[in-house]
N, C-alpha and C positions, 0 to 999 in steps of 0.2 A: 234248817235254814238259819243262819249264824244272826240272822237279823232278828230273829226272835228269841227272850231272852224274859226275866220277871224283876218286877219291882220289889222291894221291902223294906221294913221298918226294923232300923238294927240289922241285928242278922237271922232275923226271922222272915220269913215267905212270907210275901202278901197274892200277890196275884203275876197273871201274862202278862206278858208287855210286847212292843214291837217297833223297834229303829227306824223310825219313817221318816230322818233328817241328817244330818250330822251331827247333832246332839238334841234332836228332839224327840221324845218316846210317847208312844200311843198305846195307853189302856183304859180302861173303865173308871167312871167318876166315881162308883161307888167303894172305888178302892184305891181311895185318896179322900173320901170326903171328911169333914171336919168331925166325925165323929169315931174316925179310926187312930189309930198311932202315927203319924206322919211317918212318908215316904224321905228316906233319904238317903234310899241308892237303887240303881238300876244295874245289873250281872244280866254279862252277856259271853255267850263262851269265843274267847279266841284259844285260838289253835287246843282245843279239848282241855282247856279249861276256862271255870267259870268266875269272868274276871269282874267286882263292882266299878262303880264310875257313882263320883258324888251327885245328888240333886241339888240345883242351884232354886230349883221353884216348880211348880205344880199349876193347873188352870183346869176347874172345870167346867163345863156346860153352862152358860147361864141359866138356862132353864129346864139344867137337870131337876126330874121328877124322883126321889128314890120309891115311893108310894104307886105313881103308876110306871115307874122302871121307863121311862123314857128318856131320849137323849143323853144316855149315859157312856158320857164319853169323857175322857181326861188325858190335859196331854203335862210331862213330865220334862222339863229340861235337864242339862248334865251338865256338870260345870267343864268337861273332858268330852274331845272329841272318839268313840268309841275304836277303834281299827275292824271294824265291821261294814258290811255293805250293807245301806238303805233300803229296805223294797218298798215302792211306790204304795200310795195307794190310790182306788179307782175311780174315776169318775161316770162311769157305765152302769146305767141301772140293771141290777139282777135281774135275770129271768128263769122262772122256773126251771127246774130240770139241770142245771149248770153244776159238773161237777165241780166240785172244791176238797180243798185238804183243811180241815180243822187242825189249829196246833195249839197246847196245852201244857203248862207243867204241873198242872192240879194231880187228885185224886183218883184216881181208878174207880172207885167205886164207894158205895155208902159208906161203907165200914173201913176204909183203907185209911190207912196213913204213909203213905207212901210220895208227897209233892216235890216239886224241888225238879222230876225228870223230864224233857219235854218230849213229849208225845205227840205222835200224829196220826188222826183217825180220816179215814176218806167217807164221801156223803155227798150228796145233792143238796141241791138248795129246793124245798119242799115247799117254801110259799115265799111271796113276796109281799109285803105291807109296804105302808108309805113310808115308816122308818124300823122298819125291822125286817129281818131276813128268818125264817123258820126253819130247823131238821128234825127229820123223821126216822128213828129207827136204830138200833144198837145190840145190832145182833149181827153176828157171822164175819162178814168184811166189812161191814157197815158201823163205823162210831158215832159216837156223839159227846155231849158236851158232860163235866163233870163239876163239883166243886174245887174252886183254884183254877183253873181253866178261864175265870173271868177276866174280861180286857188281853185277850189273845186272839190271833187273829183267825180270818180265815180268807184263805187265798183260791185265786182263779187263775187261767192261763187267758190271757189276751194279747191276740197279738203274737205268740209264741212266747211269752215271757210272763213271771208270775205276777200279782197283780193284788194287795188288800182289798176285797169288798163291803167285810166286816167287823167287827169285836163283838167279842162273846160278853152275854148282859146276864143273862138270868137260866134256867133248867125249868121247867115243868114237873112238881113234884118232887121228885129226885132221881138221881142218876139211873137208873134203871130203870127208868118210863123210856128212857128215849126221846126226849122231845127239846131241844134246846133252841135258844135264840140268840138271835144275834143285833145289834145295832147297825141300820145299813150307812155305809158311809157316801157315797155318794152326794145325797143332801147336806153334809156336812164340810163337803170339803171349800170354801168359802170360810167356815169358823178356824180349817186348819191351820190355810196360809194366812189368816192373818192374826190368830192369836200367835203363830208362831215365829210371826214376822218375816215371813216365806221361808223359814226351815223346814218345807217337805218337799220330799220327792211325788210327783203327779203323775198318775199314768192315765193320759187322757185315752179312755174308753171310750165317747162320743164320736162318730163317725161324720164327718163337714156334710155339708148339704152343695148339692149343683144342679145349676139349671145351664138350661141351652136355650135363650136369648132369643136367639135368630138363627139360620130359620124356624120356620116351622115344622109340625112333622108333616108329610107329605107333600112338604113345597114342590113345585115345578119351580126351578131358577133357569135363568136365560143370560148363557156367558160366563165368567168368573163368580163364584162362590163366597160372600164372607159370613164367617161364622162366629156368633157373639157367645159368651158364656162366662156365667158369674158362680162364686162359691165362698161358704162362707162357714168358720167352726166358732165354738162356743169358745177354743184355747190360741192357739195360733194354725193357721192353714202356711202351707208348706209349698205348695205349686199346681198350676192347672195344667193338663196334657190335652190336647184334639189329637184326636185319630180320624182318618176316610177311608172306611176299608183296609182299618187295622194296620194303618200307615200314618206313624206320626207326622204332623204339619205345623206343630205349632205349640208353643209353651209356656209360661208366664208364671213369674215368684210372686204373684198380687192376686186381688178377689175377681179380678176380670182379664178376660184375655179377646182378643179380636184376629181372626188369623182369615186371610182373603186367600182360596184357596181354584187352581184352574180345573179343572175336572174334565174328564170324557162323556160325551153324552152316553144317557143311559141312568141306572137305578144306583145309590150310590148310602152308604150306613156311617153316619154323625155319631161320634163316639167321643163322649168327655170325662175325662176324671178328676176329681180333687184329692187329693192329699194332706194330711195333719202333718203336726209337729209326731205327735203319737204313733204315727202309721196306719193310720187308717182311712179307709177311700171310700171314695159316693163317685157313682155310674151315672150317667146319662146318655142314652143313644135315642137317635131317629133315623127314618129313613127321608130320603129327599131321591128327587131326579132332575138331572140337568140338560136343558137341551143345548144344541150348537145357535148361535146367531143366525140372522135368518141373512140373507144375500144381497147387497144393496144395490135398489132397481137404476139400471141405467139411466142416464144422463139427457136428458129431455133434448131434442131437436131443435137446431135455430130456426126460428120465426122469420121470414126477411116480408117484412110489409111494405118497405116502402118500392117506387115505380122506378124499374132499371132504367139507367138511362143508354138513350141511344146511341150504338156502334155509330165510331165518329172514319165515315170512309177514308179506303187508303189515297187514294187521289182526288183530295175533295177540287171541287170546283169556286176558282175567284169567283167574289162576290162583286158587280159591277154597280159603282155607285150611278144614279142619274145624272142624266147627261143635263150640262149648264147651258142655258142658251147663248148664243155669239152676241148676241145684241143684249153688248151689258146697258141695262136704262139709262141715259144720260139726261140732264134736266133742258128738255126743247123751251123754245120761246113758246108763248102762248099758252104753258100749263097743258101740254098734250102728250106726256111722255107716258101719264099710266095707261091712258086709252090705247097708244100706240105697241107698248108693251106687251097689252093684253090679247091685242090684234096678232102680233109675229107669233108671241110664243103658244099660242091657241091654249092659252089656260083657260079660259071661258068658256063654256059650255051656254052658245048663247041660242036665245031662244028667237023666232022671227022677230016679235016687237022690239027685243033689244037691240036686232041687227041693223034697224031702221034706226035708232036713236045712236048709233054708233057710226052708221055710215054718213048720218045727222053733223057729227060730230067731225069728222074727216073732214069734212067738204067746210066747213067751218075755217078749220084750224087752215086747209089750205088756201081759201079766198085772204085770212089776215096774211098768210103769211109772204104769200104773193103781193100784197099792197104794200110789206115792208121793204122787199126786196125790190119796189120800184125805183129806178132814179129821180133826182129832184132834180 
């Protein structure tokens, strides 16, 4: 891999090194620290040969330990940008078992002098620590780490694409134990981009996180479907997808998406995905069932309470007012006309004694009225 290349002092070999920017190189603190020859070139091979590039500056670990070999990391600027390709490194914690390729221009063995060639030995990743990665074994197909080989990487495939997870710190004994170590970089990559001022390449190995909102898993919903879901990554997230039944419905470049979806009654499979910038995805599925709306009940009856009125006949009948009596009252002499009145038109309903005081009353009014009518 043309990205991997060694640092050194003069024209003397120091140690690995590895292109992890445009002009920013990743090896071991302990090979740069203040008590070696300073670095002041990094060779890197273009086209089959191995061309230097000046150092402009050096940075190591703050809290490089060289006593307990921790955090032994350093990174190396160039004053030239290399014609080389970067390879990332990872932000994915190792796990067990993972193969990887160690790459080295060290030593071969105890007794060799031989550095300067880069070599590449395959291995598992044998243990994982909180900041160190372990290998086991140096025999057959199986390499390991050597002298000069320090601050070289060791790469993974994620993603389909290669990947730094480490540099090489330290051996166990010596080279023929078989036992080397590495510094895992992952927890470090925060000191990278910013001692570097964001000259590195990142290959986000963290998979985003998703959830499904709404509904629940084994809802019964009633009617049209909406479906809530949020995601969210550690670097940049990239896009949300819904599927029902393995049928996309809906989609969103943000950390939430809402997608209201019509469905057939029956059993039905909520399916979400998130995506990184990285390319990597986080699942979520549930089952749900939907029923149809229920039928709405017909239309209530008119009331009629109040009392019909009566059919008005087709030939009704004139209404005859009371008949007027002829004898309109006129005012008699003597003050007798109500008596008289009441006598014609038989409005009185008179009883014997009244009949007596009435005919009382006649005989009366016609004795005066005879006495007027006499002549003088």
């Amino acid at each position: 891999m043309s990205s991997v290349g060694f640092v050194a002092s003069g024209k003397s070999f120091r140690c690995t090194a590895t292109l992890i920017g445009k002009r920013t190189v990743l090896t071991a603190a302990h090979c740069v620290s203040s008590d070696v020859p300073a670095i002041n070139a990094a060779y890197f091979d273009v086209n089959g040969t191995w061309t230097g590039y000046n150092v402009t500056a050096t940075a190591t670990h703050p809290n490089y330990d060289a006593d307990q070999k921790i955090n032994d990391l350093a990174l190396v600027r160039l004053l030239e940008t290399p014609p080389v390709q970067a390879t990332p490194v990872s932000t994915a914690v190792p796990q067990d078992g993972w193969k990887v390729k160690l790459y080295g221009a060290g030593y071969t063995g105890d007794n060799a002098n031989d550095p300067g060639v880069m070599r590449i030995a395959d291995n598992t990743v044998g243990a994982v620590g909180k900041l160190r990665l372990a290998f086991y074994g140096n025999t057959g197909a199986v390499g390991n780490l050597c002298f000069g080989d320090s601050g070289g990487p060791t790469f993974t495939v994620l993603n389909g694409k290669p990947a730094q997870i480490g540099v090489h710190s330290f051996i166990k004994k010596d080279c023929a134990t078989g036992e080397g170590y590495d510094v895992r970089l992952d927890p470090f990559v925060p000191w990278l981009e910013s001692t570097s001022a964001g000259d590195v390449l990142v290959a986000d190995g963290i998979a985003p996180t998703v959830t499904i909102d709404s509904p629940f898993a084994d809802a019964t919903i009633i009617g049209d479907v909406k479906i809530v879901a949020s995601a969210k990554d550690e670097r940049a997230l990239a896009k949300i997808e819904v599927h029902v039944d393995n049928k996309l419905v809906g989609e969103a470049q943000a950390a939430k998406v809402e997608v209201t979806a019509s469905l057939e009654p029956g059993r039905h499979a909520v399916r979400v995905t998130a995506y990184d910038a990285g390319g990597n995805t986080a699942t979520a599925q549930i089952p749900i069932t939907v029923e149809a709306p229920a039928e709405p009940p017909p239309p209530p009856e008119p009331q009629t309470t109040a009392k019909p009125i009566d059919p008005v006949p087709s030939d009704p009948q004139p209404i005859t007012p009371p008949a007027t009596p002829d004898d309109t009252p006129r005012l008699l002499e003597g003050g007798c006309a109500v008596a008289s009145r009441a006598v014609a038109g038989h409005d009185v309903a008179a009883t014997p004694p009244t009949l007596l005081v009435l005919l009382s009353l006649l005989l009366a009014c016609a004795l005066v009225g005879r006495r007027r009518r006499r002549p003088r």
